[in-house]
C-alpha positions in Angstrom: 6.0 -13.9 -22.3 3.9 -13.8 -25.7 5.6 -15.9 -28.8 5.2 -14.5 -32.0 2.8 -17.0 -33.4 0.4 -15.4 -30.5 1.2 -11.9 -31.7 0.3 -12.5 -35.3 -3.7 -13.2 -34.3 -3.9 -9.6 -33.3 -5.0 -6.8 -35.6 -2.6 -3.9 -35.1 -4.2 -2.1 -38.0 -7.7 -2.0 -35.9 -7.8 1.9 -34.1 -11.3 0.9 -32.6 -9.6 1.5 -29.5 -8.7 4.4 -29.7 -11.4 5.9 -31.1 -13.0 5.0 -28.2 -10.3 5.8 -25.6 -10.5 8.9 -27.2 -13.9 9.8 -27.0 -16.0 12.4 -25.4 -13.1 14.2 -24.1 -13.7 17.9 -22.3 -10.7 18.9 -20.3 -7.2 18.0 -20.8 -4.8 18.4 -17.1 -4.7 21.7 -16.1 -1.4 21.5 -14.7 1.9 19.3 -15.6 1.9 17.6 -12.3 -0.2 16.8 -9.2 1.8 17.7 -6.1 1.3 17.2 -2.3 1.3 20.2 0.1 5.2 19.6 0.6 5.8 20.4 -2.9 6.6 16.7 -3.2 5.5 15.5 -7.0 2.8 12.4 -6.9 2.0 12.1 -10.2 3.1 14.0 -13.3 1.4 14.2 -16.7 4.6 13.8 -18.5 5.8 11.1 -17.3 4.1 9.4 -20.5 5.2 11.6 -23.2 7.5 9.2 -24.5 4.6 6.8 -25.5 3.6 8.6 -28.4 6.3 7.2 -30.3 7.0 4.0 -32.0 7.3 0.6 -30.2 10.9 0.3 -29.4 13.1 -2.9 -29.5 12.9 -2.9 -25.5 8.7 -3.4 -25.4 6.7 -6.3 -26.3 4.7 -4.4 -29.4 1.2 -5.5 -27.7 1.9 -4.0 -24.2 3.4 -0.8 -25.8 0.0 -0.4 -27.7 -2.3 -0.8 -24.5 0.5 1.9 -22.5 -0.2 4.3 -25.2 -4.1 4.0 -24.7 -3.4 4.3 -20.7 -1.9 7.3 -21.1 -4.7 9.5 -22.3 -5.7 11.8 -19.5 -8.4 14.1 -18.8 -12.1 14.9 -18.5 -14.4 12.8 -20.4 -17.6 12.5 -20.9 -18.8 8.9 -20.8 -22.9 9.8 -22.1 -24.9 12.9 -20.6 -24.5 13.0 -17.0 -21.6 11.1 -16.7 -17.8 11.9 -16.9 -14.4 10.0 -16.0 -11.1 11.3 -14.4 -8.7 8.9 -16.2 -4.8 9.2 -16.6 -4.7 11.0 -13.1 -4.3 7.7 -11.4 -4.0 4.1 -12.2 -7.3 3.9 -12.0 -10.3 6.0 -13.3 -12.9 8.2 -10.8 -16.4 8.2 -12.3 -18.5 11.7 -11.4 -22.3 10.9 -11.8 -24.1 14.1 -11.8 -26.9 14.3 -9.6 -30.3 17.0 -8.9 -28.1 19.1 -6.8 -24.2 17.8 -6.6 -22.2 15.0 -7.8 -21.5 11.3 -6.7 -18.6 10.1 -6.9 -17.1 6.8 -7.8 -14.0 4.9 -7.0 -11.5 8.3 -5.8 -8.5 6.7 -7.4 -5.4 5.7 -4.8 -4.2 9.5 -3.3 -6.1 12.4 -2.1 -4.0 14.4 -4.4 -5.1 13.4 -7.1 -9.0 12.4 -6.7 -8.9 16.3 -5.5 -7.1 17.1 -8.9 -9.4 15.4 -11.0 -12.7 16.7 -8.4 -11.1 20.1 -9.4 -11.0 19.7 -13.2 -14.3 18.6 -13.2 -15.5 21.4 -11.4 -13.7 23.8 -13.7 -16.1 22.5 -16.5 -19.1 21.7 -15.0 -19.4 24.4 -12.2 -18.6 24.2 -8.7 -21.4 20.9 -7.7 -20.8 19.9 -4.2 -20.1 16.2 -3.6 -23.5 14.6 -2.8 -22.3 10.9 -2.3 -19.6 8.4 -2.6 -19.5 4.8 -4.2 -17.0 2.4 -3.7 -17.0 -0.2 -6.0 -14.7 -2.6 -4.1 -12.1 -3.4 -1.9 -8.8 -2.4 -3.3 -7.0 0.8 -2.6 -6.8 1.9 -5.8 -10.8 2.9 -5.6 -11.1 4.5 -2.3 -7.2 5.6 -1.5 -8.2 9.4 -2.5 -11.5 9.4 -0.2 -10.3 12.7 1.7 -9.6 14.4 -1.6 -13.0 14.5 -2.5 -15.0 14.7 1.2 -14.1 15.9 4.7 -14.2 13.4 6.9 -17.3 13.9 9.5 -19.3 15.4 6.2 -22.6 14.6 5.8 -22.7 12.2 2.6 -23.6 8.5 2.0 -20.7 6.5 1.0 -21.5 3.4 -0.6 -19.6 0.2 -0.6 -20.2 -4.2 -1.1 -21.1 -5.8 1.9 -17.9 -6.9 3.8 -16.3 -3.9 2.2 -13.8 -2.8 5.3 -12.9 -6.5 6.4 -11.2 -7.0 3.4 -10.2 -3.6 2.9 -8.1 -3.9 6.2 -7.6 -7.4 5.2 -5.6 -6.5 2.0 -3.7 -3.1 3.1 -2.9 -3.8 6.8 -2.9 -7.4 7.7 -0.3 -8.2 5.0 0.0 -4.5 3.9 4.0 -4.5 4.8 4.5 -7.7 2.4 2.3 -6.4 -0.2 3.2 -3.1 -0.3 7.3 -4.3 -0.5 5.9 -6.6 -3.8 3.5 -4.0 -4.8 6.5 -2.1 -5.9 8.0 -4.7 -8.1 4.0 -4.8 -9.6 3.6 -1.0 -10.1 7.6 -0.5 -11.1 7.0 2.3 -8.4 10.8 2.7 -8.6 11.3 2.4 -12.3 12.6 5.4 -14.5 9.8 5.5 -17.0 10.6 5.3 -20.6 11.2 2.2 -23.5 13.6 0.6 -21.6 11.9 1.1 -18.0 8.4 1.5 -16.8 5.8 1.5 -19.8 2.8 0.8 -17.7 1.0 -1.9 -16.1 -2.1 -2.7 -18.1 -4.5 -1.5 -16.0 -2.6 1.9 -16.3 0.2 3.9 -16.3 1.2 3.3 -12.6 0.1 4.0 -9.2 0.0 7.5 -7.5 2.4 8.4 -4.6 0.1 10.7 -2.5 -1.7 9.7 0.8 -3.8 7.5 0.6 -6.6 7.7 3.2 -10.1 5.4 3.9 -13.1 6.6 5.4 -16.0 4.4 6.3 -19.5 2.9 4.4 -22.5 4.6 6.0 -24.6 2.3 3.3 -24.2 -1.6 2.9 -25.2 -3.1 -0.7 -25.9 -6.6 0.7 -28.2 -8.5 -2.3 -28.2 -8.2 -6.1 -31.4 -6.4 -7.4 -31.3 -3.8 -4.0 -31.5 -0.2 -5.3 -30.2 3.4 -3.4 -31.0 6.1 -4.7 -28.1 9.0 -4.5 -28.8 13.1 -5.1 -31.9 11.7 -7.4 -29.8 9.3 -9.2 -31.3 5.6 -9.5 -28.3 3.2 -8.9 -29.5 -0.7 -9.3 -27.1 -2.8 -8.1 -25.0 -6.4 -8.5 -22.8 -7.9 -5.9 -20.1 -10.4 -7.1 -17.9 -11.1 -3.8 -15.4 -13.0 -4.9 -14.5 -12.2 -8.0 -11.5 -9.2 -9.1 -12.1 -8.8 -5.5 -13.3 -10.2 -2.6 -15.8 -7.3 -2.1 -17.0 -5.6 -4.9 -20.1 -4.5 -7.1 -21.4 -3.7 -10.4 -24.2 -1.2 -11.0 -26.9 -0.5 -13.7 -28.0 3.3 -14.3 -31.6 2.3 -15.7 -32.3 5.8 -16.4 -29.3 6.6 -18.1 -28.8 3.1 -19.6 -25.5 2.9 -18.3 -23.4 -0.1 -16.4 -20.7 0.0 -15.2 -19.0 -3.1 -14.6 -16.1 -1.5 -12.0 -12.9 -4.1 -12.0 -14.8 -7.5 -13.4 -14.5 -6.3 -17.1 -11.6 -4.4 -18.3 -10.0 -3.9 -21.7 -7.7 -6.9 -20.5 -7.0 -10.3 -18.8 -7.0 -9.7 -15.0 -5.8 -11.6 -12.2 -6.8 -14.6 -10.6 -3.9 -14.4 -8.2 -2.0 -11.1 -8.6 1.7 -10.7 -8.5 2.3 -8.0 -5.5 -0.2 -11.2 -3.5 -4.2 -11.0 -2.5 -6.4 -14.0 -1.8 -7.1 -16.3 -5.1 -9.9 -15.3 -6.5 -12.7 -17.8 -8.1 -12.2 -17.9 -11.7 -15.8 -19.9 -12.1 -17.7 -17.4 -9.9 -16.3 -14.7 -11.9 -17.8 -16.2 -15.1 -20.7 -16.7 -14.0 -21.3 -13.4 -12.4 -20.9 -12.1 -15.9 -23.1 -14.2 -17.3 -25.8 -12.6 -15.0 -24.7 -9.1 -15.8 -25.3 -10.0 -19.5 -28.7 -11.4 -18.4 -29.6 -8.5 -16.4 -28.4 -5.3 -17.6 -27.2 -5.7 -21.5 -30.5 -5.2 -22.9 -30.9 -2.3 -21.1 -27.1 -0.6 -21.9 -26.0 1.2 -24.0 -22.7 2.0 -22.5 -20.3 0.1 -20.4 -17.2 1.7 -18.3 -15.2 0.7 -15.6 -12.9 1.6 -13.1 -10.3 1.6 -15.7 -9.9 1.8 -19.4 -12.2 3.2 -21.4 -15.6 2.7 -21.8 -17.6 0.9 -24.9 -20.5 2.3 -26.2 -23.5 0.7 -28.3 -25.9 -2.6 -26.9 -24.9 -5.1 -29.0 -20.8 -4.0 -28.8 -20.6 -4.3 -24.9 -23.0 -7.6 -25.0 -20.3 -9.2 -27.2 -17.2 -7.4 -24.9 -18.8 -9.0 -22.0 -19.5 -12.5 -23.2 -16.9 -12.8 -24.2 -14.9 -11.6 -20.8 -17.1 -14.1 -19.4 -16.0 -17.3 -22.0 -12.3 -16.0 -21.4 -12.1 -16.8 -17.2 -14.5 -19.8 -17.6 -12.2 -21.4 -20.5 -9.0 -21.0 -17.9 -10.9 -22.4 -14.8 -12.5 -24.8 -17.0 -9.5 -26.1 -19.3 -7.6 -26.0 -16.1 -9.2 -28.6 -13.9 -9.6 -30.3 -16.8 -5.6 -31.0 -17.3 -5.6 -31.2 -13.2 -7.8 -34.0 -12.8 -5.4 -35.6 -15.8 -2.6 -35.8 -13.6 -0.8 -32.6 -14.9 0.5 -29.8 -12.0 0.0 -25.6 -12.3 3.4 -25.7 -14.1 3.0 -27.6 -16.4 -0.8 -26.6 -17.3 0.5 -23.2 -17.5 3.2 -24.4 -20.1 -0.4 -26.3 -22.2 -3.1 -23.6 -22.4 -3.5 -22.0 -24.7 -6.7 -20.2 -25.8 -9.4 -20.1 -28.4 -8.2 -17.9 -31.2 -11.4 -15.8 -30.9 -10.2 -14.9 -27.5 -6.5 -14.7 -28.1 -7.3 -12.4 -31.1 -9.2 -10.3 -28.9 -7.1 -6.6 -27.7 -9.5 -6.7 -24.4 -8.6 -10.7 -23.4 -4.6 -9.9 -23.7 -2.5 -10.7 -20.8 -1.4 -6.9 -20.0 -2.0 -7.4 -16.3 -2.7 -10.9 -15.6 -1.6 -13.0 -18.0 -2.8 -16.7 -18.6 0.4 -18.5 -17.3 -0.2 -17.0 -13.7 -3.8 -17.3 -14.0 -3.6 -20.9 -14.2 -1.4 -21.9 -11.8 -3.6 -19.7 -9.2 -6.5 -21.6 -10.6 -4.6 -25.0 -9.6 -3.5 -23.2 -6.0 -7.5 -22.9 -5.3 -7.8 -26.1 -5.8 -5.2 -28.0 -4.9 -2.8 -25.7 -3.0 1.1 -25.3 -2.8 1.7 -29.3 -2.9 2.1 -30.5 -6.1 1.5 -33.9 -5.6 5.4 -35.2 -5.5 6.6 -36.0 -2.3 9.8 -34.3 -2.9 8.1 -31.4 -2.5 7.0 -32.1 0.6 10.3 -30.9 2.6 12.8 -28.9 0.6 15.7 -26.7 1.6 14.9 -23.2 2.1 16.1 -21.0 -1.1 19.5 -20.1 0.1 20.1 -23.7 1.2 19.2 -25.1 -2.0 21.0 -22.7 -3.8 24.4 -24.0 -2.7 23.6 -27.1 -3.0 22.6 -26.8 -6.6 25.6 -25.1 -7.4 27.8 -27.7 -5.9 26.2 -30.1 -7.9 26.9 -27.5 -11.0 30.5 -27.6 -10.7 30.7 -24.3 -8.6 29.7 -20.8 -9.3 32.3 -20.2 -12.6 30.6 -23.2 -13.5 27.0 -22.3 -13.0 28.1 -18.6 -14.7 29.7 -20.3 -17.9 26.2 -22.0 -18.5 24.1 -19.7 -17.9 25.9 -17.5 -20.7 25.2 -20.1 -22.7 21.7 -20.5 -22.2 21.6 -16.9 -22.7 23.3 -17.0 -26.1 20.7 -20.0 -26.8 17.8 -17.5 -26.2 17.1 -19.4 -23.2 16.6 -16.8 -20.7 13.7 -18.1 -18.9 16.3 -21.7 -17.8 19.1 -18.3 -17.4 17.4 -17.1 -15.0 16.2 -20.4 -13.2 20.3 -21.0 -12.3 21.6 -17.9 -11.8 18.7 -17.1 -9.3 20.5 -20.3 -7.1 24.0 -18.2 -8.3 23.2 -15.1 -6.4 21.6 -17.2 -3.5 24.6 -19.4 -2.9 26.9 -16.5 -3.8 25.2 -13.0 -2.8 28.3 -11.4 -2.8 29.1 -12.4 -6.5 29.1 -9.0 -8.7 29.5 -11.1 -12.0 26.2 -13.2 -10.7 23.8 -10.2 -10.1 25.1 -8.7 -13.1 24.6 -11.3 -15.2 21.0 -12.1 -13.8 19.9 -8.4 -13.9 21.2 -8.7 -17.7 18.5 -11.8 -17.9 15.7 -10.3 -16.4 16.3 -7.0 -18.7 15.4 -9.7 -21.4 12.7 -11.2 -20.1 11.1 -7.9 -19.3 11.3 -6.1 -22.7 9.9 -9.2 -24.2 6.9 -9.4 -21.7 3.5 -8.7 -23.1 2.3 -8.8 -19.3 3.2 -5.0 -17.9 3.2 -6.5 -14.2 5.6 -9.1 -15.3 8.0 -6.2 -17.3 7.9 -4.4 -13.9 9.0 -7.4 -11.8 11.7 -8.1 -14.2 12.9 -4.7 -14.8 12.8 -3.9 -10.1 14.5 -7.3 -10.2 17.5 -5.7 -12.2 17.5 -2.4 -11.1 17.7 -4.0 -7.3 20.5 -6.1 -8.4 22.8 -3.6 -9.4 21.2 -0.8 -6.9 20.6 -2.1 -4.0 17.1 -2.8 -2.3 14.8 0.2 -2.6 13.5 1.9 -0.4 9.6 1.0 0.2 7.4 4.2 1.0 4.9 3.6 3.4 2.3 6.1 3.7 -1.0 4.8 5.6 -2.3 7.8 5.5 -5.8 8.5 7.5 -6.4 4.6 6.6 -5.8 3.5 10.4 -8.9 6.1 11.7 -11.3 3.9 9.7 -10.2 0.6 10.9 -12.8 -0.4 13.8 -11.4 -1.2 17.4 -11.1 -5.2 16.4 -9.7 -4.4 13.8 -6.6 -2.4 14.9 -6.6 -5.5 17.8 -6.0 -8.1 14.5 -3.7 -5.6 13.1 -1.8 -6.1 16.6 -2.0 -10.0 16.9 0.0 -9.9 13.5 2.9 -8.0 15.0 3.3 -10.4 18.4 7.0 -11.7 18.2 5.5 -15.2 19.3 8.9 -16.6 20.8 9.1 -13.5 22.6 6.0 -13.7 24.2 5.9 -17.1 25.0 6.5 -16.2 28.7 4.3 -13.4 29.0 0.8 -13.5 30.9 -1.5 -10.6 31.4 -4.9 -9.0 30.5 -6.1 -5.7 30.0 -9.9 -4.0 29.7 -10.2 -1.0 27.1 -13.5 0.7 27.8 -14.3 3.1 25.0 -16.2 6.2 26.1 -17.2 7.3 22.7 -18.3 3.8 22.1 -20.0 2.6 24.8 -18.0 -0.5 24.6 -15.4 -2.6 26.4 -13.0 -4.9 24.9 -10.4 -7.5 26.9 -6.9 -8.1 25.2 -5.0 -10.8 26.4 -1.5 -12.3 25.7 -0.8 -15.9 26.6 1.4 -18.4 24.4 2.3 -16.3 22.4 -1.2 -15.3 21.0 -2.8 -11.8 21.4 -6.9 -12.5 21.4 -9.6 -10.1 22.2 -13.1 -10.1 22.9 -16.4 -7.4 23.7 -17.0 -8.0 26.7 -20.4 -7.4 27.9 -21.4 -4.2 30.6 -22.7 -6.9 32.8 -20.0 -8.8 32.9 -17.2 -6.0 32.9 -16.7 -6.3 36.8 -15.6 -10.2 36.5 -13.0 -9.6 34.1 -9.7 -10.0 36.3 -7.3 -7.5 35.1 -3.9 -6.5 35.5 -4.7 -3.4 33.7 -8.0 -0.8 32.6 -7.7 2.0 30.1 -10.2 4.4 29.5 -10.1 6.2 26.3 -11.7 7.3 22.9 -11.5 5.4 20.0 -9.0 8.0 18.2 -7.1 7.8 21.5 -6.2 4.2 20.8 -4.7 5.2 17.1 -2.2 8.1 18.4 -1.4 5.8 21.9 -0.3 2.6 19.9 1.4 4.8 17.4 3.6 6.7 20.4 2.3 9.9 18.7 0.8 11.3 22.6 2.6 12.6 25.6 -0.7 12.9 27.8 -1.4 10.8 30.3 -4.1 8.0 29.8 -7.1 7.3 32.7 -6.4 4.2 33.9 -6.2 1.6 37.2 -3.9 -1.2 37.4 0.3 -1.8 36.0 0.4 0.7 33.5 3.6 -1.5 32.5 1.6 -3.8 30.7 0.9 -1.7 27.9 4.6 -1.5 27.8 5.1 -5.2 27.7 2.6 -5.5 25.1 3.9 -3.1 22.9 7.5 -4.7 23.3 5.7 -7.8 22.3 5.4 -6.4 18.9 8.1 -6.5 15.9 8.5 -3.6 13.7 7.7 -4.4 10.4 10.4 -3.7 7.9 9.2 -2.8 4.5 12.6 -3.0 2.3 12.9 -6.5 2.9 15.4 -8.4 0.2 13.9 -10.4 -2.6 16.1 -11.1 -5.8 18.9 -11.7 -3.0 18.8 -13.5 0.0 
């Protein structure tokens, strides 16, 4: 939430902004939508038409502002040689023009629409074959639309941070089901758009619903300082694991005298922790990774972009941008061990911070995606983890349990209704909300209790300067009064790309473990296209595999060998072949193993029990 005192620091007359947003641009869309080959729509251009008037009553007046600037799409150019894709996607696609194609960067989250934006760029700049592919880092948002822009097998570098595909498969398989249920509530995927509904996220307008797909590095950036050079193109490049992401890079264009910073400085406050779940990211390395880029590349710049936004031009403009990006995630790590090491918990930090006016008066530090109370409290998990200290806290009731209880201490559920209306008419929705979540726990089937706490969260959401926060107050209501939605998975081609362990980890995840508890047995995979065997084995409970060496192949003790390809494995776990498979041994113990797995179910319940 933003209070009004914090709203008066900012400058609503200042258009800098979007002058800049606005800038350099070529090519509006060419059509009205992007659409996949069944028709189906997966993005459309007028989804944000509605932004170009006034804030309404149902937006925080900050977050409307930053939608509005999110919603300019097109071709722009960024200086010569360099144009973005941005409004196709939640995120941007950077096309760095090359001796005889183009390079491109981050390809957005669906094939659709990378191949959209490949095509409007073609359409203006001639018919340049793809000559490489950067990824900046590991979030699907920046490699989903790989296959819209190469076919896979071509002959192309593609670029990525070291560590790139473990945490790639890391964040969108391991937990994928879990995030991608959350990530709806995050995007407001489900959301009608207009004042009242989805408005944007911060970072964009929303996320695409195409296919994504993932294809492979061929090219490892491993140090800071270590230069590629791509289709002629000079790329100088800074890792910063750890920081928006767990891998990701910036890079320096020395003969262009361009940087581009990818996720670690956008025109807002980002996440330490984000709201649909990743791994808590380090706050102080992030800082301090800016600090170097100031050191290293400022001087030499005279335009910054990113994987989203807009970009800023002139030396002295993005040195000050990036400084003070840089003062804005060391103040909150900083301020917030500070108040830890006083005694005080994430809560209650989260309630105290508050930051420097400089930064609070400044459009790019705004909460629009993170926002500072959720920052801090992941700044305390890093540190100090889910225990707050109280030993209370140490065993409590599950939510459904405490739920019942708390309303038996209330007086009942009339009771807990009457006050929460009257917190509600106190403009206390955020203590509303706090009860009636333990009404519709202890009383799911209550129409008066999800009605009334949709009403609450309506509230809280057109009042939210954060857009992630509007989203998961606005899903919360809709699924209320709707119904749990339905969560679209589409993995696309992302499962070809994982290696062989990988797809093994994906595997472990889905053991039942009380349903394997009795089962014993081990099996050897020997990979014809890879020259490499692997043993799986179930026991306890617990999946594990292991390369085993050529020379030691013949001592493995077996109840079952598989011979295959590696792209045999993907359709034979998916039950997508009919043929039989080479092997020796109980062929029923692939059968056992994959009734050892649970199916994952992706519309799982979350503002009821």
């Amino acid at each position: 939430m933003t209070r009004s005192d914090d709203l008066d620091l900012l400058d609503f007359s200042d258009t800098t902004d979007f002058e800049d947003a606005d800038r350099g641009l070529v090519a509006p869309p060419s059509a009205a939508t992007v659409t996949a080959e069944d028709g189906r729509v997966v993005w459309d251009f007028g989804a944000t038409a509605f932004l170009e008037g006034d804030c309404p009553e149902t937006a925080n007046r900050s977050l409307w502002r930053q939608s509005q600037l999110c919603a300019r799409a097109g071709l722009y150019e960024v200086t010569e040689g360099i144009y973005q894709i941005r409004g196709f996607d939640l995120s941007n696609m950077t096309l760095i023009e090359g001796d005889t194609g183009v390079i491109v960067v981050d390809p957005l989250v669906s094939a659709e629409c990378a191949a959209a934006g490949l095509a409007l760029y073609r359409s203006q700049r001639g018919d340049r074959p793809v000559t490489g592919v950067v990824f900046t880092h590991s979030h699907i948002d920046h490699f989903g639309g790989t296959l819209g822009v190469v076919e896979p097998g071509a002959d192309v570098p593609i670029v990525a941070p070291a560590e790139f595909m473990e945490h790639s498969v890391a964040e969108n398989v391991y937990a994928g089901t879990a995030m991608l249920r959350r990530g709806v509530y995050h995007t407001g995927a489900e959301l009608e758009p207009g004042p009242a509904g989805l408005i944007g996220v911060g970072l964009g307008f929303t996320a695409s619903k195409g296919t994504p797909s993932l294809l492979p590095a061929t090219v490892d950036v491993t140090r800071t300082g270590q230069e590629e050079t791509l289709d002629g193109v000079l790329f100088r490049f800074q890792l910063t694991p750890d920081t928006e992401a767990p891998s990701e890079m910036n890079f320096h264009l020395p003969r262009r005298r361009a940087l581009c910073m990818a996720e670690n400085a956008t025109h807002n406050l980002h996440n330490i922790l984000t709201l649909r779940g990743a791994v808590v990211r380090d706050a102080r390395i992030w800082a301090r990774y800016l600090t170097e880029a100031v050191d290293t590349f400022a001087a030499e710049s005279d335009v910054l972009f990113a994987s989203h936004h807009w970009p800023t031009w002139g030396t002295e403009r993005l040195t000050r941008f990036l400084s003070e990006q840089r003062d804005l995630y060391a103040y909150l790590h900083d301020q917030t061990l500070r108040l830890a090491n006083q005694g005080h918990t994430g809560i209650e930090i989260a309630e105290m911070m508050e930051l420097p006016p400089a930064l609070a008066g400044a459009w790019h530090a705004r909460g629009y995606y993170g926002s500072v109370s959720h920052n801090v409290k992941a700044i305390y998990q890093r540190y100090m983890g889910w225990y707050d200290g109280h030993p209370s806290s140490l065993w409590e009731h599950p939510p459904t349990e405490s739920a019942r209880r708390y309303v038996d201490c209330m007086g009942g559920l009339d009771a807990v209704l009457t006050k929460a209306r009257r917190y509600l008419a106190d403009d206390d929705a955020r203590f509303a909300a706090q009860i009636l979540k333990h009404a519709v726990f202890a009383a799911p089937d209550s129409a008066d209790a999800k009605e009334l706490l949709a009403q609450t969260f309506e509230r809280l959401g057109h009042g939210a300067e954060c857009g992630t926060w509007r989203n998961n107050y606005l899903m919360g209501a809709k699924e209320l009064r709707e119904g749990v939605t339905t969560t679209p998975i589409s993995s696309g081609s992302m499962a070809g790309a994982l290696s062989v362990g990988q797809v093994f980890d994906s595997l472990a995840i889905r053991v039942n473990g009380p349903k394997a508890w009795d089962e014993s047995f081990t099996s050897l995979w020997h990979f014809t296209d890879l020259g490499r065997t692997y043993r799986l084995s179930l026991r306890n409970g617990v999946l594990t595999h292991a390369v085993v060496p050529d020379a030691r192949v013949r001592d493995v003790n077996a109840d079952l060998s598989l011979t295959l390809t590696r792209d045999r494995l993907t359709d034979l776990l998916g039950g997508t072949t009919t043929e039989p498979i080479e092997h020796e041994g109980d062929l029923m113990v692939l059968h056992r193993l994959l009734d050892a797995l649970d199916r994952t179910d992706p519309s799982f319940a979350i503002v009821t029990p």
